[in-house]
C-alpha positions in Angstrom: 86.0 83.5 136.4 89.8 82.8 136.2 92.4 83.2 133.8 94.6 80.9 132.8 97.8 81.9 130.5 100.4 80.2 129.0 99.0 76.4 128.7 100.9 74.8 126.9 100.2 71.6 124.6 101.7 69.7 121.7 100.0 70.3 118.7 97.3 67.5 117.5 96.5 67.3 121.1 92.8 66.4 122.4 90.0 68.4 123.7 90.4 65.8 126.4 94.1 67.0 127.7 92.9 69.9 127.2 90.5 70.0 130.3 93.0 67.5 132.1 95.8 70.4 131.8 93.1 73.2 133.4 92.5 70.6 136.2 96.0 70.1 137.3 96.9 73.7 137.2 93.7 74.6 139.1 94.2 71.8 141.2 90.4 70.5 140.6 89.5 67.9 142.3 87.9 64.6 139.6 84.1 64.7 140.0 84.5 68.2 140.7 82.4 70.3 137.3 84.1 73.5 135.8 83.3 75.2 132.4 85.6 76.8 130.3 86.2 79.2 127.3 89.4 79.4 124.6 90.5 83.3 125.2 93.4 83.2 122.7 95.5 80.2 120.9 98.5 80.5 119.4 100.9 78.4 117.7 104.7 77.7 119.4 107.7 77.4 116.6 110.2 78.6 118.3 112.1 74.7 118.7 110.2 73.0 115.7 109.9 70.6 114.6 108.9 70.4 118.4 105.5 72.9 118.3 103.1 73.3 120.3 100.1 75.2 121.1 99.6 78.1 123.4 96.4 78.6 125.2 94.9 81.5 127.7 91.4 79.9 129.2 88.9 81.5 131.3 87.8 79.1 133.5 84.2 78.7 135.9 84.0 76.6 138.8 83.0 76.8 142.1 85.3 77.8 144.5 87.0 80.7 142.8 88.1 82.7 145.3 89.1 80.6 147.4 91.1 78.8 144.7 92.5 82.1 143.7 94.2 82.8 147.3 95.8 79.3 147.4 97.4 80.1 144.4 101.1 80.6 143.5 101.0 80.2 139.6 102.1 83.6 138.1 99.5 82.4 134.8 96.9 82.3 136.9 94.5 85.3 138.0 91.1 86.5 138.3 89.5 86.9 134.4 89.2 91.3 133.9 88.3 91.1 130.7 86.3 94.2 129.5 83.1 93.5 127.7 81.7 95.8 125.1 79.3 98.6 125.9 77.3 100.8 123.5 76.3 104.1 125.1 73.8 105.9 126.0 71.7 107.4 123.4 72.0 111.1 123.1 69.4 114.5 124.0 69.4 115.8 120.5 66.5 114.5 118.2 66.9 112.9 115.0 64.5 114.7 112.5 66.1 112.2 109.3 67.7 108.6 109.2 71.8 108.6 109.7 73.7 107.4 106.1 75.9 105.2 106.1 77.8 105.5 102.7 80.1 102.7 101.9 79.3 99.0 102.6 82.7 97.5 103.9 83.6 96.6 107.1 83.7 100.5 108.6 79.9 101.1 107.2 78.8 97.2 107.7 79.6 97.5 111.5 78.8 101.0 112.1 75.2 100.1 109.9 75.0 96.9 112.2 75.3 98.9 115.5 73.1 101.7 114.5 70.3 99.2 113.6 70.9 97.4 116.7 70.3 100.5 118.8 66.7 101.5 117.2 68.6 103.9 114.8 67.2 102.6 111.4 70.2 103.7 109.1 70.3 104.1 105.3 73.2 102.9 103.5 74.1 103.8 100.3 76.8 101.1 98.6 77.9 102.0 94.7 78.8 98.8 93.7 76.3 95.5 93.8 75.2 92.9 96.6 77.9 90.5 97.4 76.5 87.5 95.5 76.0 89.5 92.6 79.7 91.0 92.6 81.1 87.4 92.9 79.6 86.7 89.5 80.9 90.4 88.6 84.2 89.7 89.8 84.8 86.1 88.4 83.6 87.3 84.9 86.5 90.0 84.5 88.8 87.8 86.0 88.0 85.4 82.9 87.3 87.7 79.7 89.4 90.8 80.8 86.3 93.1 80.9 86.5 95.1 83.9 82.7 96.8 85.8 83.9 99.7 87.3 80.7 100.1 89.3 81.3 96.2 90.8 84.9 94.6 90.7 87.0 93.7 93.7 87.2 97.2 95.4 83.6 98.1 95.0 80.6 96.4 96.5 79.0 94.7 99.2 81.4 93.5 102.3 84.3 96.3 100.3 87.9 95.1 99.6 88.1 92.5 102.6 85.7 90.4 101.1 88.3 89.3 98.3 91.0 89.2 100.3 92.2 86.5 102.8 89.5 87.5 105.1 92.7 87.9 108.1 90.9 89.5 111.3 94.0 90.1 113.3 94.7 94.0 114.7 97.7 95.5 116.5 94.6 97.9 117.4 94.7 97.9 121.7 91.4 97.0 122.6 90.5 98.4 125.8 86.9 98.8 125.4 86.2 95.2 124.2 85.3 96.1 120.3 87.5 93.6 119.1 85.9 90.9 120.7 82.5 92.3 120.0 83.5 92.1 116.3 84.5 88.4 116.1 81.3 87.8 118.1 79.1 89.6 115.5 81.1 87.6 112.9 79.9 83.6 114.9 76.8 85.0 115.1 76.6 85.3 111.7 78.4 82.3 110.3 81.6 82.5 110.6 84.0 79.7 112.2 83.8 79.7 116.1 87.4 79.4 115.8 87.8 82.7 114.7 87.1 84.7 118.5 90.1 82.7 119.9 92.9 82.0 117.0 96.2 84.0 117.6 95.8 84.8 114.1 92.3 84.3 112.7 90.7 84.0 109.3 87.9 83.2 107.3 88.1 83.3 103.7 86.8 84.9 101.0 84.1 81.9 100.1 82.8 82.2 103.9 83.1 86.2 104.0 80.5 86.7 101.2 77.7 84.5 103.1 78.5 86.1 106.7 78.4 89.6 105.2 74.8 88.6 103.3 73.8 87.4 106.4 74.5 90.8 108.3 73.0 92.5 105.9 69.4 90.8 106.3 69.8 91.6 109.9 70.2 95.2 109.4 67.3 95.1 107.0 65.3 93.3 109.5 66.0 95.8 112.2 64.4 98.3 110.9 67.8 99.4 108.7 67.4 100.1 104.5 70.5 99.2 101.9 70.7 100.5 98.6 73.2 98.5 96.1 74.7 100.5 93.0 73.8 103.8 94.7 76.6 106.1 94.9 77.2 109.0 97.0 77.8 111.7 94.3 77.6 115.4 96.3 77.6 116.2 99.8 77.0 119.8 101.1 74.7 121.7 104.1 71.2 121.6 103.9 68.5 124.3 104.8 67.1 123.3 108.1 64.5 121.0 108.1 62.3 123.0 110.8 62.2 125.4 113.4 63.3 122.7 115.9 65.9 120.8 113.8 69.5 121.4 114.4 72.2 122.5 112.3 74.6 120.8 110.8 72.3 118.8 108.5 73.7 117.7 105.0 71.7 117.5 102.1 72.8 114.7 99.7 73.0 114.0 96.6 72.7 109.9 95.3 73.0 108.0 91.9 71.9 105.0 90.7 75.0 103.7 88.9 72.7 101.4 86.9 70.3 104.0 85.7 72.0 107.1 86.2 68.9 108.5 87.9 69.4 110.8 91.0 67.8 111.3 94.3 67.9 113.8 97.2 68.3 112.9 100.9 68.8 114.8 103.9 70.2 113.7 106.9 72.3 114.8 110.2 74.5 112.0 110.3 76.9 110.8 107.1 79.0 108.0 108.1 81.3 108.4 105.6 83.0 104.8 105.4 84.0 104.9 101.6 87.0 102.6 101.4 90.5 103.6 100.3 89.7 103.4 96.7 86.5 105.7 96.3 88.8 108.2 94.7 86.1 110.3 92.5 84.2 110.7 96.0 87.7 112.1 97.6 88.1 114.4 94.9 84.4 115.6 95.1 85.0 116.4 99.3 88.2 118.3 98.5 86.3 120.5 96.0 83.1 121.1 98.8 86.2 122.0 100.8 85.9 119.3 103.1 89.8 119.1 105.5 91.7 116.6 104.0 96.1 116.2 104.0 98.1 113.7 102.0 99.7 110.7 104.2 101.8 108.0 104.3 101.6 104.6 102.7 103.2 101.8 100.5 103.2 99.8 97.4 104.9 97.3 96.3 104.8 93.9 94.4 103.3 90.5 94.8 105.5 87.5 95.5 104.5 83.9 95.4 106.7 80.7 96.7 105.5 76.9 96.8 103.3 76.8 100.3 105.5 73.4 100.8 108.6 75.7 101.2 106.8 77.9 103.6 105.6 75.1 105.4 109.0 73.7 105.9 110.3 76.8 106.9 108.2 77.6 109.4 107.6 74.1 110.9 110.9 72.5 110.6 109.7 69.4 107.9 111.1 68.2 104.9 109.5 70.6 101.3 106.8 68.8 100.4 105.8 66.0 103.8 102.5 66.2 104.8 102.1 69.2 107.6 102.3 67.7 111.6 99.1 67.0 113.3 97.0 68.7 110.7 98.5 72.5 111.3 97.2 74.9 108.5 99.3 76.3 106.1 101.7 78.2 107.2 102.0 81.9 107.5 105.1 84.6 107.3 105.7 88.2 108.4 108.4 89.9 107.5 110.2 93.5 107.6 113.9 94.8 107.7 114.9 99.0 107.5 116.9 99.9 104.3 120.1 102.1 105.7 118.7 105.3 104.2 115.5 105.0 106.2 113.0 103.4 104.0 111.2 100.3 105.3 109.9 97.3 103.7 107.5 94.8 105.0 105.4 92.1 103.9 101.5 92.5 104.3 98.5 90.8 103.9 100.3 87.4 103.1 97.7 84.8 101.8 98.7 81.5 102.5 97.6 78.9 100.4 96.1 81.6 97.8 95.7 83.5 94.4 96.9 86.8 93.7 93.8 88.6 92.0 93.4 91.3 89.6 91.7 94.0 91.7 91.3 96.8 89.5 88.5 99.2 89.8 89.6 101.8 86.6 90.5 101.5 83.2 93.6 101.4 81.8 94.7 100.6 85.4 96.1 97.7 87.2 96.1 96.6 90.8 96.8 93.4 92.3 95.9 92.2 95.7 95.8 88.7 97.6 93.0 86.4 98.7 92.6 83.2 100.1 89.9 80.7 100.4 88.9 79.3 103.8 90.7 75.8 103.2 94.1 77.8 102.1 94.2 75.1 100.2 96.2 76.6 96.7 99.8 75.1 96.2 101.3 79.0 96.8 101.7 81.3 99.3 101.7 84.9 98.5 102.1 88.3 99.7 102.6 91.8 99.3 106.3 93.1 99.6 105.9 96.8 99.6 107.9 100.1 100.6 106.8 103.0 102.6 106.2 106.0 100.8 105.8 109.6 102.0 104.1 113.0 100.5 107.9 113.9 99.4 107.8 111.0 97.3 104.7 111.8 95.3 104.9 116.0 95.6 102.8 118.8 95.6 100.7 120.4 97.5 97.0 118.5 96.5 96.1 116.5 99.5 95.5 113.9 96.4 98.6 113.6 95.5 98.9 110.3 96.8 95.5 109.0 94.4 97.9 110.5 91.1 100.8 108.6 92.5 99.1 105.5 92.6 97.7 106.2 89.2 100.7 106.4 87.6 101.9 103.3 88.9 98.7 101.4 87.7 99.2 102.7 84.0 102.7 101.7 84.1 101.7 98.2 85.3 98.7 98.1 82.8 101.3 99.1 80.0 103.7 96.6 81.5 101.2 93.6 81.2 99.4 94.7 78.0 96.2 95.2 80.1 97.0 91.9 82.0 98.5 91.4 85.4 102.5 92.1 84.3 104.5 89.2 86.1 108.5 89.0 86.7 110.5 86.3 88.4 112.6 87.6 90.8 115.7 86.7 89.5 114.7 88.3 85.8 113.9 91.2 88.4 117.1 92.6 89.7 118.7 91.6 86.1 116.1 94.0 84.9 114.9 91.5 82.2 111.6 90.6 81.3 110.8 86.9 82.0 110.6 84.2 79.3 109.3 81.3 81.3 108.4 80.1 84.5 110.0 78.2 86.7 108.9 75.5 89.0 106.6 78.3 91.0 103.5 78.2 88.9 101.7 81.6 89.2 97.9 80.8 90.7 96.6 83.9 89.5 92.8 85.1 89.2 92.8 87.0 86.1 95.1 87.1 82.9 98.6 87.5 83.0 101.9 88.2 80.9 105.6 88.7 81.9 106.3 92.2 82.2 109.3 94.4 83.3 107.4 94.6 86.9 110.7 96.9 88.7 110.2 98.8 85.5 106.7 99.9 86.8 108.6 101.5 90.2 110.9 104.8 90.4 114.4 103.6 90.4 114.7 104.1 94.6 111.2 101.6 95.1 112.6 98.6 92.7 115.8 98.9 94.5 114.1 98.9 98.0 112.0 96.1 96.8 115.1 93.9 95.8 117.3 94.6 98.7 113.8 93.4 101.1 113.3 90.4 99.1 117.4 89.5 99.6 116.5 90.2 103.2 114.1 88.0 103.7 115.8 85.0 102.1 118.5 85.3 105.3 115.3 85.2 107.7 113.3 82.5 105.4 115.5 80.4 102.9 114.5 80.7 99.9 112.1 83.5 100.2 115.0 85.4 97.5 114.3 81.9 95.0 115.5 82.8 91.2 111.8 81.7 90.1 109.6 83.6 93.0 106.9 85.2 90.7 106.3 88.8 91.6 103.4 90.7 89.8 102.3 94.2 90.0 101.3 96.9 90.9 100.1 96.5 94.6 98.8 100.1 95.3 96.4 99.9 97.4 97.4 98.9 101.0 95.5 102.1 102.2 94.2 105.1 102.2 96.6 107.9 100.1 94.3 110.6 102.0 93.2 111.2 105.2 89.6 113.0 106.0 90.1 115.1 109.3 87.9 114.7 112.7 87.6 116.3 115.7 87.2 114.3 119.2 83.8 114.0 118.1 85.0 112.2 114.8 83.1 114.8 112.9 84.5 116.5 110.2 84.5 120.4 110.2 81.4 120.0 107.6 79.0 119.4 110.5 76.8 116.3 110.0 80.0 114.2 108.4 81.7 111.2 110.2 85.0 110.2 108.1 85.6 106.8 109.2 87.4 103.6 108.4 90.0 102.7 106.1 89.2 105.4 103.2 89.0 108.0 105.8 92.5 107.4 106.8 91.3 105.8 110.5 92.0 102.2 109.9 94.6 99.7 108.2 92.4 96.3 107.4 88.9 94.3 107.7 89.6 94.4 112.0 90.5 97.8 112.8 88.0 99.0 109.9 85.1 97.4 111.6 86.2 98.7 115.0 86.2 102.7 113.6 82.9 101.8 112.6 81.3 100.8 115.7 83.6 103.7 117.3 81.9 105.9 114.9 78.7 104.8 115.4 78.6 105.3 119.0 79.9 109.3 118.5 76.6 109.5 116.5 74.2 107.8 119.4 76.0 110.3 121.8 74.5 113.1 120.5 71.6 111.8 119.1 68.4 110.0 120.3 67.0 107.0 118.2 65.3 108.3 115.0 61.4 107.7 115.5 59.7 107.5 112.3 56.6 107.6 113.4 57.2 110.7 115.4 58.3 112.6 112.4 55.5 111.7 109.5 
């Protein structure tokens, strides 16, 4: 196989020049066969309106080596690529099932790989299936009535699956997960696009049927999943026979519908609870399990007229049609305050709603999300500012979880249970809002102007403002007067994170922290990846569990 980098096209080009542009640079003869696949694409701004797209091929064809020593093009080498491995399976036996608890993308890939491998895993989820929580979701964002047990952090496919489904990592890849990953993904419905774009998404409408779709698998290898069944008490268990290991945890489970409880027992808990499971963080602390504080961010929510993003990063006129079909357009952004503090924008939607994603009373959290088409008339995303254990205090390793309480209250208060929404210019006058201007808020969920800087200690709403002047040098009008920001965007990640060893068990043998929640991951990519990481740290110590060797 060879590797081709850096082709080069103009966008709105054929499939047709594609192969003609492999040809020349091979130097294949016509009539001569070759296959190829699309390694990476990525899109070339740098002298729009001129852009073009950037491709690295693998290409077959007979001949290779031979082609290889004539050649002189620096883009061209043998294809190294690494393709994923899962490992051997352990010596230790399995007396009980391994537990996945948590149904994001950390347990849904570790869950997938385990049931791949003969391992027949249980997972526990607290909130509902993911067609279920859709209808959950889409009722609170129209009367106001919040499910705590099934909202937009809690459920099948976890926070990712209302969010802009982005599947992009700065996570180096050296044993081939990340590919694996976005295989899994095609396998399972998503767009075959997805395991070559520079900077691939799918969406929330197509995230809830791929996630379904995993889940059958699971089930049909051999793998159980409970819905509204919440992980309630952790702790070590008696062991299970003469034979059996120590190290085994006996759990305890909850129906969140009925309230009823249950006892299992098991000698691998992947715990892959997501970064807002915050009763289940405070129950770990109290069983003692290692745990510190650490560093994250929060911020606001700003939305701008996709037509102004578009024509700043593709060099048309606000408002002309986008060249050669391109997608909306996308923004990342960051700058360093003198006094050290960063701000950066994250998980920008383009072509999307902000969302209510609250998961407790009397508390209010706001995220993105984007449809596959990207179609909405906004771009939005968060702009948030680092924050450190000295910003929140004491010595609780939870610290972090009160932190972003407080902020939530403040932002319910602000928005009289509502999503509390500023324009920017009413921001750094420190006014609440009376109208809007020509940015019309798409929000999912109610919402009412608010004093949104007066939701942030004095040093955040001043870090916020100085970022969002910032960015208006690097994208014009990104600083607007009538750029809506809303509030409060606390959850980014994980306040906490649950300490491993090399073995990525926790010091309560039996436990696997893992993903986001645990402090391991920062989005839907590098989530999954912990999980199949995790996953294979459990089949390295342990054979396949055989049912019917153990009735």
């Amino acid at each position: 196989m060879i590797r081709i980098q850096q082709l080069k096209l103009h966008t709105g080009h054929s499939e047709a020049q594609l192969e003609e542009k492999i040809r020349k640079t091979l130097r294949i003869r016509e009539g001569e066969n070759f296959s190829y696949r699309i390694v990476r694409r990525s899109l070339d701004a740098r002298k729009k309106p001129e852009l073009f797209y950037v491709y690295t091929v693998d290409v077959s064809t007979k001949g290779e080596k031979a082609l290889l020593r004539k050649n002189r093009n620096k883009h061209v080498q043998e294809s190294r690529e690494v393709r994923y491995s899962f490992p051997e399976p352990g010596s230790e036996k399995m007396h009980c099932r391994p537990v996945v608890a948590g149904f994001g993308p950390a347990g849904l890939f570790a869950a997938y790989m385990l049931a791949l491998h003969g391992y027949r895993p249980v997972v526990v989820e607290r909130g509902m299936d993911a067609l279920q929580r859709k209808k959950d979701v889409e009722t609170f964002w129209k009367t106001g009535v919040l499910d705590v047990r099934s909202n937009v952090q809690f459920g099948e496919g976890g926070a990712g699956t209302f969010s802009d489904g982005k599947l992009n990592t700065l996570v180096k890849d050296k044993y081939g997960r990340n590919r694996k990953v976005l295989e899994i993904l095609c396998d399972h419905g998503a767009p075959e696009e997805i395991a070559y774009d520079a900077k691939p998404h799918i969406g929330t409408d197509l995230l809830i049927q791929v996630v379904t779709r995993m889940r059958e698998e699971i089930i049909r290898m051999g793998g159980q999943v409970c819905f509204h069944t919440q992980l309630v008490s952790a702790e070590p268990a008696a062991p299970l026979g003469r034979d059996a290991e120590e190290g085994s945890l006996s759990l305890v489970l909850e129906d969140t519908l009925t309230g009823k409880r249950r006892e299992e027992t098991t000698q691998a808990l992947i715990l892959a609870i997501g970064h807002s499971a915050r009763d289940t963080f405070a129950m770990l602390r109290d069983r003692g399990v290692p745990m510190e504080a650490k560093s994250f961010a929060v911020g606001v929510r700003a939305e701008h007229p996709q037509s102004m993003i578009d024509a700043d990063q593709y060099g048309t006129k606000e408002g002309a049609d986008r060249p050669d079909g391109l997608p909306a357009a996308a923004y990342k952004l960051t700058c360093q305050l003198p006094e050290g503090r960063g701000v950066y924008t994250f998980c920008m939607c383009p072509g999307g709603y902000v969302v209510n994603a609250s998961s407790e009373e009397g508390r209010v959290a706001v995220n993105g999300m984007s449809y596959h088409d990207r179609a909405g008339r906004n771009a939005n995303s968060a702009v948030i500012v680092t924050v450190t254990p000295e910003d929140f205090g004491g010595e609780d390793p939870l610290a972090g979880v009160e932190f972003q309480r407080k902020l939530e209250e403040r932002a319910c208060q602000a928005g009289q249970g509502k999503v509390p929404v500023q324009l920017f210019g009413d921001f750094c006058r420190g006014k609440i809002s009376e109208r809007i201007g020509e940015v019309k808020p798409q929000i999912k969920g109610g919402f009412s102007f608010g004093d949104v800087r007066g939701i942030f200690p004095e040093e955040i709403g001043d870090a916020i403002e100085r970022g969002i002047r910032e960015f208006g040098r690097k994208l014009p009008g990104y600083d607007r007067e009538d750029a809506v920001l809303s509030g409060v965007e606390s959850r980014t990640s994980s306040p906490v994170r649950i300490l491993r060893d090399e073995g990525l068990e926790s010091s309560l043998r039996g436990l696997y922290p893992c993903g986001e929640g645990a402090g391991y991951a920062g989005g839907i990519m590098s989530a999954a990846m912990d999980g199949m990481k995790v996953a294979e740290a459990v089949a390295r110590k342990y054979r396949p569990f055989d049912k019917d060797a153990n009735d």
